[in-house]
N, C-alpha and C positions, 0 to 999 in steps of 0.2 A: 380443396380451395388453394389458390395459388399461392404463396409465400412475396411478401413486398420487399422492395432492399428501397430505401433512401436512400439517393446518390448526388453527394455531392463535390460541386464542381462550379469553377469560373470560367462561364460559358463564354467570356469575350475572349479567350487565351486557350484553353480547353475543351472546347465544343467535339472535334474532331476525338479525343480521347475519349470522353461523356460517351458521343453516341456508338463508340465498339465496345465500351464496356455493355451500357445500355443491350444489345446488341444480342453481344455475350451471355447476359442472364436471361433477356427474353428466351435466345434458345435453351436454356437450361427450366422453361417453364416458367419463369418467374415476374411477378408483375414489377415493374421500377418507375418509383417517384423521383424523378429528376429535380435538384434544387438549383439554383445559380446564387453563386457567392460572389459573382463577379462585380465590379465598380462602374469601371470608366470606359471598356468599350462596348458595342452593341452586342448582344449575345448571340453565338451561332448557330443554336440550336433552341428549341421552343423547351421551356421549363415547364413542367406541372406545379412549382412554388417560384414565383420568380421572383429578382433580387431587392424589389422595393420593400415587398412583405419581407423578407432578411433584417435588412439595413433597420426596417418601420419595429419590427420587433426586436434587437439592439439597439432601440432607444435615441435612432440619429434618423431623419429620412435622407433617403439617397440623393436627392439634387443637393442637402447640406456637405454631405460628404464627397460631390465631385467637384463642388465648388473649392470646396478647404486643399484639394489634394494633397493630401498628408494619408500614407501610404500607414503608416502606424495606425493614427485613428481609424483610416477604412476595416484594417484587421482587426482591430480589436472589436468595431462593432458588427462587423459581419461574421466573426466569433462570435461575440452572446445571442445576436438574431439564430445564428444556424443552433446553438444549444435550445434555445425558447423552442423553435419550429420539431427539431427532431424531437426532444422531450414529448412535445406536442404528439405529434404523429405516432411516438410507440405507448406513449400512457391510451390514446384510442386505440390502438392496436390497429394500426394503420400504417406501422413497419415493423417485419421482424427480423431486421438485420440493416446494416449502413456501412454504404461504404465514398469515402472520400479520394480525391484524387489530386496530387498538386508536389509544388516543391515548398518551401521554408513557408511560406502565406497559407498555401492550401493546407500541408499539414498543421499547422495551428489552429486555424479554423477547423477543420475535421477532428480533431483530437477533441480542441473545446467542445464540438456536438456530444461526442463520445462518451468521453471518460466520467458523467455523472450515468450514463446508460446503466440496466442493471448487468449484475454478474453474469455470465450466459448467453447473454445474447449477440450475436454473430457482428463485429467490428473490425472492420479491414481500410486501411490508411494504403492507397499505394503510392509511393514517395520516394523522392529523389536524398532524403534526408532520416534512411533507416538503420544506418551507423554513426557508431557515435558517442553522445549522452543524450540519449532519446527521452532519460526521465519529466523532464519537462511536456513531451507530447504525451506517455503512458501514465506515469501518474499511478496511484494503484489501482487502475483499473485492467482488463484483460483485452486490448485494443492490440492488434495485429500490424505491425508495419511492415509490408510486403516492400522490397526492393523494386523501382523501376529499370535499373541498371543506366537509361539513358534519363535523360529530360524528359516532364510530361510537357511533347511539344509537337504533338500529330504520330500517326500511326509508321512507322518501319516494321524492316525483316524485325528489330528486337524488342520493340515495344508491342508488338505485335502478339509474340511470344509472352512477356513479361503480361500483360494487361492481359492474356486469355488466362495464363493459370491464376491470377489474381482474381478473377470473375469465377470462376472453377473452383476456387481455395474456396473462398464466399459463399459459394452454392453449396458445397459438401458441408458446411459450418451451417448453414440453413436445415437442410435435410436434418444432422442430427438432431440440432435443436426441435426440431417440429418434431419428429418421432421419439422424441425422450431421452435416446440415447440408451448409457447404460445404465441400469437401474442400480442400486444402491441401496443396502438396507435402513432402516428410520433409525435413528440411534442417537442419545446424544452426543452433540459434535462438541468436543473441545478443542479451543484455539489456544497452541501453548506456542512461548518465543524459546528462540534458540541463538547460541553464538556456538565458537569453533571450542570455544574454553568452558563451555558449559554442557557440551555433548553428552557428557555421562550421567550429570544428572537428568536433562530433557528425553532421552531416546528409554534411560528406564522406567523413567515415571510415565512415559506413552505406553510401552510393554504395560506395564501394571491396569491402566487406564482402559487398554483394548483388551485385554483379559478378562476385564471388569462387564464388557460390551460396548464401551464407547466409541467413536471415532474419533482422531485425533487429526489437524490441520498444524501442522509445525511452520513457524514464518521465524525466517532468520532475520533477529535485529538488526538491522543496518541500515536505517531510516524508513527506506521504502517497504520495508516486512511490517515492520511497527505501523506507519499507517497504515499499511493495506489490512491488517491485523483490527484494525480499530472501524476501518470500514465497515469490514460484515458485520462487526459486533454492532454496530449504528443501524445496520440495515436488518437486524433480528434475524440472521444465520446463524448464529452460535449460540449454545447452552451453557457454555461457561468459558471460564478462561483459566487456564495453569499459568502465568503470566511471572516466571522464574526469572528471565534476563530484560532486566530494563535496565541495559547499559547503554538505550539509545538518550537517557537522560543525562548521563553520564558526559555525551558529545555534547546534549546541547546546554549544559551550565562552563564545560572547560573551551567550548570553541571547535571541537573534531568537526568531523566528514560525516560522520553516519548518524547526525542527533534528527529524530521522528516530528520535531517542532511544536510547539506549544501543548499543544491538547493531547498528547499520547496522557495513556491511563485515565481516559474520560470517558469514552464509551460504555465498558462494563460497568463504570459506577454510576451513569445515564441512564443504562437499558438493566439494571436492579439485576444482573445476571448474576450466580457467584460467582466468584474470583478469587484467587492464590496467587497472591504476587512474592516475589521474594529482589534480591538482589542481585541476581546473577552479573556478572562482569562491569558491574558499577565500580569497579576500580579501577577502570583505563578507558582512556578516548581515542578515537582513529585520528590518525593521520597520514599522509600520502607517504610517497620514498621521506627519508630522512634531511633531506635539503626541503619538505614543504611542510615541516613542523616549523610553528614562530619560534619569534630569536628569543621570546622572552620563556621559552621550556628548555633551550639550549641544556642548561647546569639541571635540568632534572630528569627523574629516572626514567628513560627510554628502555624500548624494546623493540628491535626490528624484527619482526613476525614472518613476513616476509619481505619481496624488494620493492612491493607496493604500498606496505602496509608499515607504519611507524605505531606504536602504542606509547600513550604516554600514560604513568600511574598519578593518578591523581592525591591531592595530597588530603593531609586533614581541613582544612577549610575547604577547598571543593567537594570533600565528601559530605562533610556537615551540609554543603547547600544542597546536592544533590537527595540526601537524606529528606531536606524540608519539602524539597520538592514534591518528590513522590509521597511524602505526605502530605501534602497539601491538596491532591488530585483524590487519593485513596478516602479523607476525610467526608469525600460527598457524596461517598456509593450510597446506593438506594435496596441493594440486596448484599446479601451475605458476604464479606470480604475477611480475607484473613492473611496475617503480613507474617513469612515463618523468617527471622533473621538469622543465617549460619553464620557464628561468631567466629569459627575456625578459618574463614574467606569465604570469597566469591566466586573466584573462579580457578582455572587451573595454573595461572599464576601467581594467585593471591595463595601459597601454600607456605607452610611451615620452611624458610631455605630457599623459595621460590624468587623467581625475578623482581615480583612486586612485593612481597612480604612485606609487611607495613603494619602492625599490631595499632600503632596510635591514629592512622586514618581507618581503619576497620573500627574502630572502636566510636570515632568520631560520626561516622555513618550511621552505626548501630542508635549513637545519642539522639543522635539531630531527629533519626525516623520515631524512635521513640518520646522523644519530648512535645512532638509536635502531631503525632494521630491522636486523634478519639478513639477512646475506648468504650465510647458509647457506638461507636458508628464501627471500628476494626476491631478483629481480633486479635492478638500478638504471639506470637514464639519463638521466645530469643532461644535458640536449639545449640547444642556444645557440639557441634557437629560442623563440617567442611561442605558446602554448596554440591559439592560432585560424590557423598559420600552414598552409597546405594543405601543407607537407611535415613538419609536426609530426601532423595527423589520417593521412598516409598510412601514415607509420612503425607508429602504432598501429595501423590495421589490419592492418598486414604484421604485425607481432607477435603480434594477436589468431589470425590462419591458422595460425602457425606453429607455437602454442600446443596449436589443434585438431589441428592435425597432427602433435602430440607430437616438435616438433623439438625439440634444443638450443643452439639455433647461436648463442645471447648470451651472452657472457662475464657475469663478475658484477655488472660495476662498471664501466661506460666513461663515457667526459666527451667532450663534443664535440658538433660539430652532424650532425643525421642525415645519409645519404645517402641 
């Protein structure tokens, strides 16, 4: 049976591109549903969805939106009509793949189909708008932005080029998907975070963990790890979480670059998964080169990481909030959680001499997280031990096994250093 691609495109501007992509997959065997996202001129090519139903499903009809001509509203609702329609079409299983075509409008729209899609399945943007800061159109989803090199504005020698391998990229993403791919043993998956200052502890507590038989999915915190992290655990991919660096919280109570937005540390305590959280680099927040820290961190303690990269340590009142925070999230799990605090720091600058060393916000973190979880609801271990110490990452995976294996063997509340 043949393989569908939903293709979308604004047939009054784009017709000419639609129909060689079009074109393109038919010769590669594949059946395409054409959508039009277009507004205000006639369309140049006949749609299999065409642009009323868009407009009618984004919640405006189309003669109200050519009347208004306001080029924002038209996007915005020809964005949720194309998510409604495409959603539509792969929950029936009447596309297995989509692919969008346009500059700054078109990609928007095609992104918005996209990026609630699930994991897997074959999503290709070709655009005029694939460098850059693109997170706005990926989001944490796995969405393809293929280069057009020129304007999507009629066939040439180089569009020509650019839109056959993009039709070809598609197809070969198609095929795998339908034949499975590579197979993969059943195991459970653990989603652990990671930063650059927590390496040692994260990469051995995975050793331990795939020793163990697990498979481990490592997401670097730095906003978009953290959600995309929180995703599959929403979407019932993951078995548990080793959840060691939530210094994306860290960003979002001081104001940084990399904070994951509200709801990080929601999912596993949603989806009743176990979960090991800890602190990792909850002592500093990002920020750009040294000239795009605010003036009002000026007089405090900096760290330039690199030439992109500014760290700022956070002090004891930010760390006391960040503390409530992540207990405040941790408070609602619905399965097994357990909070191990290393009193020694957090990360590899939070050390004994180190750049961040700061005993009385370590300390202040440690309160806040403690003053404020249930110990009806978390586990605790305040542990005499340094975040990156190999017998601080072994304890946590021994915790994260014991979790899968729905032991109870931890008391509520111990102090001490691990064994």
């Amino acid at each position: 049976m043949a393989a569908t691609v939903a293709l979308l495109a604004a047939l009054d501007t784009k017709a000419d591109d639609a129909a060689f992509l079009r074109a393109r997959l038919r010769a590669h065997g594949h059946d395409v549903t054409v959508i039009d996202v277009g507004v205000l001129g006639a369309p140049g090519l006949d749609p299999d969805i065409d642009r009323s139903t868009v407009a009618a499903r984004g919640g405006v009809e189309l003669a109200q939106l050519r009347e208004r001509r306001d080029r924002s509203t038209a996007v915005a609702t020809m964005a949720a009509g194309a998510a409604a329609v495409v959603a539509e079409l792969v929950g029936a299983g009447r596309a297995d793949a989509v692919l969008a075509i346009g500059g700054g409008a078109g990609t928007t729209i095609g992104s918005a189909a996209m990026r609630a899609l699930p994991l897997g399945l074959p999503k290709v943007i070709l655009t005029t708008v694939s460098s850059g800061d693109t997170a706005g159109y990926v989001g944490t989803s796995d969405i393809v932005l293929f280069p057009s090199l020129v304007d999507v504005a009629g066939i040439n020698r180089i569009s020509a080029v650019t839109y056959a391998r993009a039709a070809d990229a598609l197809s070969g993403m198609v095929s795998g998907a339908r034949d499975g791919g590579q197979q993969v043993p059943d195991r459970p998956l653990v989603a652990a975070t990671m930063f650059g200052v927590t390496t040692a502890c994260v990469m051995r507590a995975k050793e331990r963990l795939e020793a163990a038989g697990c498979e481990v999915l490592v997401f670097h915190a730095t906003g978009t790890g953290g959600r995309t992290m929180e995703r599959l655990v929403a979407e019932g991919l993951v078995d548990a979480v080793l959840d060691l660096t939530t210094t994306e919280w860290a960003d979002e109570i001081v104001g940084g670059i990399l904070g994951a937005g509200p709801h990080r540390l929601e999912a596993a305590a949603r989806a009743g998964i176990p979960q090991v959280v800890s602190l990792g680099a909850t002592d500093m927040a990002n920020f750009g080169p040294p000239a795009s820290v605010p003036r009002e961190y000026a007089d405090r303690v900096l760290y330039r990481h690199n030439a992109e990269n500014t760290l700022l340590r956070v002090d004891a009142h930010e760390a006391g909030r960040i503390g409530r925070a992540i207990a405040g999230k941790l408070n609602a799990a619905t399965g097994p959680a357990t909070v191990l605090i290393p009193t020694r720091g957090v990360s590899a600058l939070d050390v004994d001499g180190g750049p961040f060393d700061d005993p009385e916000a370590r300390a202040a973190l440690a309160a806040a997280l403690l003053a404020d979880l249930d110990p009806d609801v978390v586990r605790v271990e305040e542990l005499d031990l340094h975040l990156n110490d190999p017998e601080f990452a072994d304890l946590a995976a021994s915790r994260v096994l014991a979790q899968i294996e729905e032991k109870t063997m931890l008391p509520r509340h111990t102090t001490g250093a691990a064994r």
